[in-house]
KOLPAMI-118946 format. One record per residue (C-alpha): residue in one letter; x, y, z; residue number from 1. Coordinates in steps of 0.02 Angstrom, whole numbers, plus 50000, padded with zeros to 5 digits. Example, Ala and Ser with C-alpha at 12.3 -4.5 7.8 and 13.67 -1.06 7.14 Angstrom:
BEGIN
NODE rest     u     v     w  nr
NODE    a 50615 49775 50390   1
NODE    s 50684 49947 50357   2
end
This chain:
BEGIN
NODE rest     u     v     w  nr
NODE    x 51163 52394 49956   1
NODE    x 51240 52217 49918   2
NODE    x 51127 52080 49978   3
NODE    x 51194 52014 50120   4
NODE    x 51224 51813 50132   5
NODE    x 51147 51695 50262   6
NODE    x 51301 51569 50268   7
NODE    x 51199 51430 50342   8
NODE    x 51091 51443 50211   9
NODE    x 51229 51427 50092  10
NODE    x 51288 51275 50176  11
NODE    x 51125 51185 50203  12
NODE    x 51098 51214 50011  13
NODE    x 51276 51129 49959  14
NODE    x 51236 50982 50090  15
NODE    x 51078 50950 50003  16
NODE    x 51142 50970 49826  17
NODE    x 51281 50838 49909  18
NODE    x 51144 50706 49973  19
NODE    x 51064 50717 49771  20
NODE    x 51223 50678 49693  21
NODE    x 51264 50535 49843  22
NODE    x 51096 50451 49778  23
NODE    x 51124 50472 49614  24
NODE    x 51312 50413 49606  25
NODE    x 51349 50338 49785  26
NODE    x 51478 50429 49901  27
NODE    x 51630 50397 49801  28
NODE    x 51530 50527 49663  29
NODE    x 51515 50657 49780  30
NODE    x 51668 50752 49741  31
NODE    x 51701 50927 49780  32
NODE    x 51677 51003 49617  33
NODE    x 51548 50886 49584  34
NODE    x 51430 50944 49713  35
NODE    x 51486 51129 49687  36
NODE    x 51415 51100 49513  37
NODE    x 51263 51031 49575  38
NODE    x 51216 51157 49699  39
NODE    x 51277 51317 49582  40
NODE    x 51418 51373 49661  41
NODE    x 51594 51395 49631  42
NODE    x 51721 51261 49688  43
NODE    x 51810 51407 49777  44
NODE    x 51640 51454 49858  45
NODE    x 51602 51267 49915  46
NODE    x 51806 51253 49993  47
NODE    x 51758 51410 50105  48
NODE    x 51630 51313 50194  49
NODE    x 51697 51148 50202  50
NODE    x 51893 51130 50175  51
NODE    x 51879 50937 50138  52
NODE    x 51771 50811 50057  53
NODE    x 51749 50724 50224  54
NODE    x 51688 50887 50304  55
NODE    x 51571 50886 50171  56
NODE    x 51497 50714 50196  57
NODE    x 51522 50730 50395  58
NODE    x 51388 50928 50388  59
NODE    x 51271 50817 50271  60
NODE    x 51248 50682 50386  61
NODE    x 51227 50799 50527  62
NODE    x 51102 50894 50431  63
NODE    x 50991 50739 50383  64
NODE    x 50981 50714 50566  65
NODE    x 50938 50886 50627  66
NODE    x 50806 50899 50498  67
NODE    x 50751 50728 50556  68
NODE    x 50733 50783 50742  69
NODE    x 50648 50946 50678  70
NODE    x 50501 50870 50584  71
NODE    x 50494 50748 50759  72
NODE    x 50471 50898 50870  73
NODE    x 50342 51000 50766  74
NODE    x 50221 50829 50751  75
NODE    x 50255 50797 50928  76
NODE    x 50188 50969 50963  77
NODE    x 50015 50934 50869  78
NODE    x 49863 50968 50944  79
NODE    x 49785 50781 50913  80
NODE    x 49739 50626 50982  81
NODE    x 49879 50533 51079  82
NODE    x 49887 50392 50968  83
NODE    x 49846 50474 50807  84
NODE    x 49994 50590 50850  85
NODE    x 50113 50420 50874  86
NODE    x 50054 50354 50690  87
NODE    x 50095 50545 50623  88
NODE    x 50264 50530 50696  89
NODE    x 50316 50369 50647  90
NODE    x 50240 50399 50450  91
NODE    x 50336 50562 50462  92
NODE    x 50494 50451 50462  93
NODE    x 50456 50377 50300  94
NODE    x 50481 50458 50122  95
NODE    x 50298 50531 50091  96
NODE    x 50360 50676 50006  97
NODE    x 50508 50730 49866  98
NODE    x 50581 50837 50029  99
NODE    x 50580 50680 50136 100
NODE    x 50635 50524 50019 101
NODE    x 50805 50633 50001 102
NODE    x 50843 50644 50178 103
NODE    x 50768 50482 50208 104
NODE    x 50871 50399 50091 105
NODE    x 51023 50509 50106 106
NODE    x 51023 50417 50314 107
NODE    x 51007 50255 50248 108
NODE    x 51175 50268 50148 109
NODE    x 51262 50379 50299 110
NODE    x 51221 50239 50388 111
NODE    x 51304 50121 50268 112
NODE    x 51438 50211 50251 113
NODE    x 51483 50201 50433 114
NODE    x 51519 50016 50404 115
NODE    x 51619 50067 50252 116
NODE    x 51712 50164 50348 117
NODE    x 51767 50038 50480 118
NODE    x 51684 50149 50595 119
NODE    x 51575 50083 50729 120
NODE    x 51376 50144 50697 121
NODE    x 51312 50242 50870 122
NODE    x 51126 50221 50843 123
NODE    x 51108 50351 50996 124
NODE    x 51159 50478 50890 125
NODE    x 51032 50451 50742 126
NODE    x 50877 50562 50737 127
NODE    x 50801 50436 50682 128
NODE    x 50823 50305 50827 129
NODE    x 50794 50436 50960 130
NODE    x 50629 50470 50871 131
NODE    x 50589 50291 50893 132
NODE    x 50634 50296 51088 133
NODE    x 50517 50434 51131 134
NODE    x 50373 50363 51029 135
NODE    x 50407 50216 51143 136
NODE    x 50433 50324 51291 137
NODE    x 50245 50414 51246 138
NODE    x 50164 50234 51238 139
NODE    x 50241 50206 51407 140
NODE    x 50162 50357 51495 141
NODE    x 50015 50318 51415 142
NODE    x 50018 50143 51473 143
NODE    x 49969 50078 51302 144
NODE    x 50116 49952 51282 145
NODE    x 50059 49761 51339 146
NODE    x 50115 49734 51515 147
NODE    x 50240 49591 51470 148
NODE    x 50325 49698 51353 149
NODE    x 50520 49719 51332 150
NODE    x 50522 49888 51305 151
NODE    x 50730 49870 51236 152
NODE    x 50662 49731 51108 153
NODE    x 50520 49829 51085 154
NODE    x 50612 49975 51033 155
NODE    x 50731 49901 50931 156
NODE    x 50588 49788 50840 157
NODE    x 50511 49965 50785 158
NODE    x 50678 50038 50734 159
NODE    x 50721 49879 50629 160
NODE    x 50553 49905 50526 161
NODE    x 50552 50098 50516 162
NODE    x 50730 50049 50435 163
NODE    x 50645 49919 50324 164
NODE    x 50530 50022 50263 165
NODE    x 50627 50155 50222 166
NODE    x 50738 50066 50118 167
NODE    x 50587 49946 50047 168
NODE    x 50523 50112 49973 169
NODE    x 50690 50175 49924 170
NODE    x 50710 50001 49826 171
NODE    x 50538 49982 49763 172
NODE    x 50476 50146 49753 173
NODE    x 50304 50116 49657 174
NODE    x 50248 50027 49823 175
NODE    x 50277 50185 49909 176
NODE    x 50105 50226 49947 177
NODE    x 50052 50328 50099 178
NODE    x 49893 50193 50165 179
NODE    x 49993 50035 50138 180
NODE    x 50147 50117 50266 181
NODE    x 50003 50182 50376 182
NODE    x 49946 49991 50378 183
NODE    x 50081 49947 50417 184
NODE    x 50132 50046 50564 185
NODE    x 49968 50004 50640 186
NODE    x 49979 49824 50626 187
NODE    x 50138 49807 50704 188
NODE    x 50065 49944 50846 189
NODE    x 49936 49846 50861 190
NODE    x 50038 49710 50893 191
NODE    x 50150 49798 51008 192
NODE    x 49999 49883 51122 193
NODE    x 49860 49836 51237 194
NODE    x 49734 49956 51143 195
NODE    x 49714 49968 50945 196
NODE    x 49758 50098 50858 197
NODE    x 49622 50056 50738 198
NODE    x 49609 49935 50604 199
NODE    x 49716 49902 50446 200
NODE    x 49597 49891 50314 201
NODE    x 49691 49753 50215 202
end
């Protein structure tokens, strides 16, 4: 019986064989045939799922986002302290793995490219920003944010370094170390909130 093929599968596989060869060679390199090479299949195999390069690049972006908002939801459904859980989720944004640093990385240079384009960047439509909106959203409920607080320059101040972090570690990769981010994060909570979220250890 011929093994039957899971087409989004397929597709997810090309997209991330597509965000490899973006990193490696910047968008112009990520030609048709060369990401058909890269992910192993033919060039006529790659044209069935996506007809143009720009269809290409348009599924990858979308994927880096879905798999963004994924890895949200599943820490956001942790059994664990309140604030513990906000720490997870905003390290969780970072590149603390080989799985993550792609699709971190592969956003930053969407995002890029969205200036490149002449297009007009909707931040309400990256994972990541909506990440950053309920974390502030949780503080809020919990009443942890200082009472003063600007909760719009609050949320942009956290998106701005989640951003600069992401691409600090993308740029200098041998400071990517999982305590210094964590530091980090709780320093500028800290900063941020009426409670700590502990201490930074620096």
């Amino acid at each position: 019986m011929p093994k039957l093929t899971n087409h989004e599968e397929v597709k997810q596989s090309i997209a991330e064989a597509a965000w490899k060869i973006i990193l490696e060679q910047g968008l112009g390199g990520a030609s048709v045939r060369a990401v058909a090479k890269e992910a192993g299949v033919s060039l006529g195999a790659l044209r069935y799922y996506f007809s143009t390069q720009e269809e290409l690049i348009a599924y990858s972006r979308e994927l880096v986002y879905q798999r963004t908002a994924e890895r949200m939801r599943r820490v956001f459904k942790l059994d664990m302290p309140p604030k513990e859980k906000i720490v997870q989720v905003l390290l969780n944004l970072l590149p603390s793995s080989e799985e993550k640093r792609l699709e971190v990385e592969a956003r930053l240079v969407f995002k890029v490219y969205t200036r490149h384009k002449g297009d007009k960047f909707d931040a309400q439509k990256d994972s990541v920003y909506l990440a950053i909106k309920e974390v502030m959203s949780y503080l809020v409920l919990l009443n942890l944010l200082k009472k003063d607080s600007d909760l719009h320059l609050e949320t942009e101040r956290l998106y701005c370094l989640m951003d600069g972090l992401a691409l600090d570690a993308m740029i200098r990769p041998e400071l990517l170390e999982a305590n210094r981010m964590k530091r980090i994060i709780i320093y500028h909570l800290n900063s941020a909130c009426s409670e700590e979220f502990g201490t930074t250890g620096w």
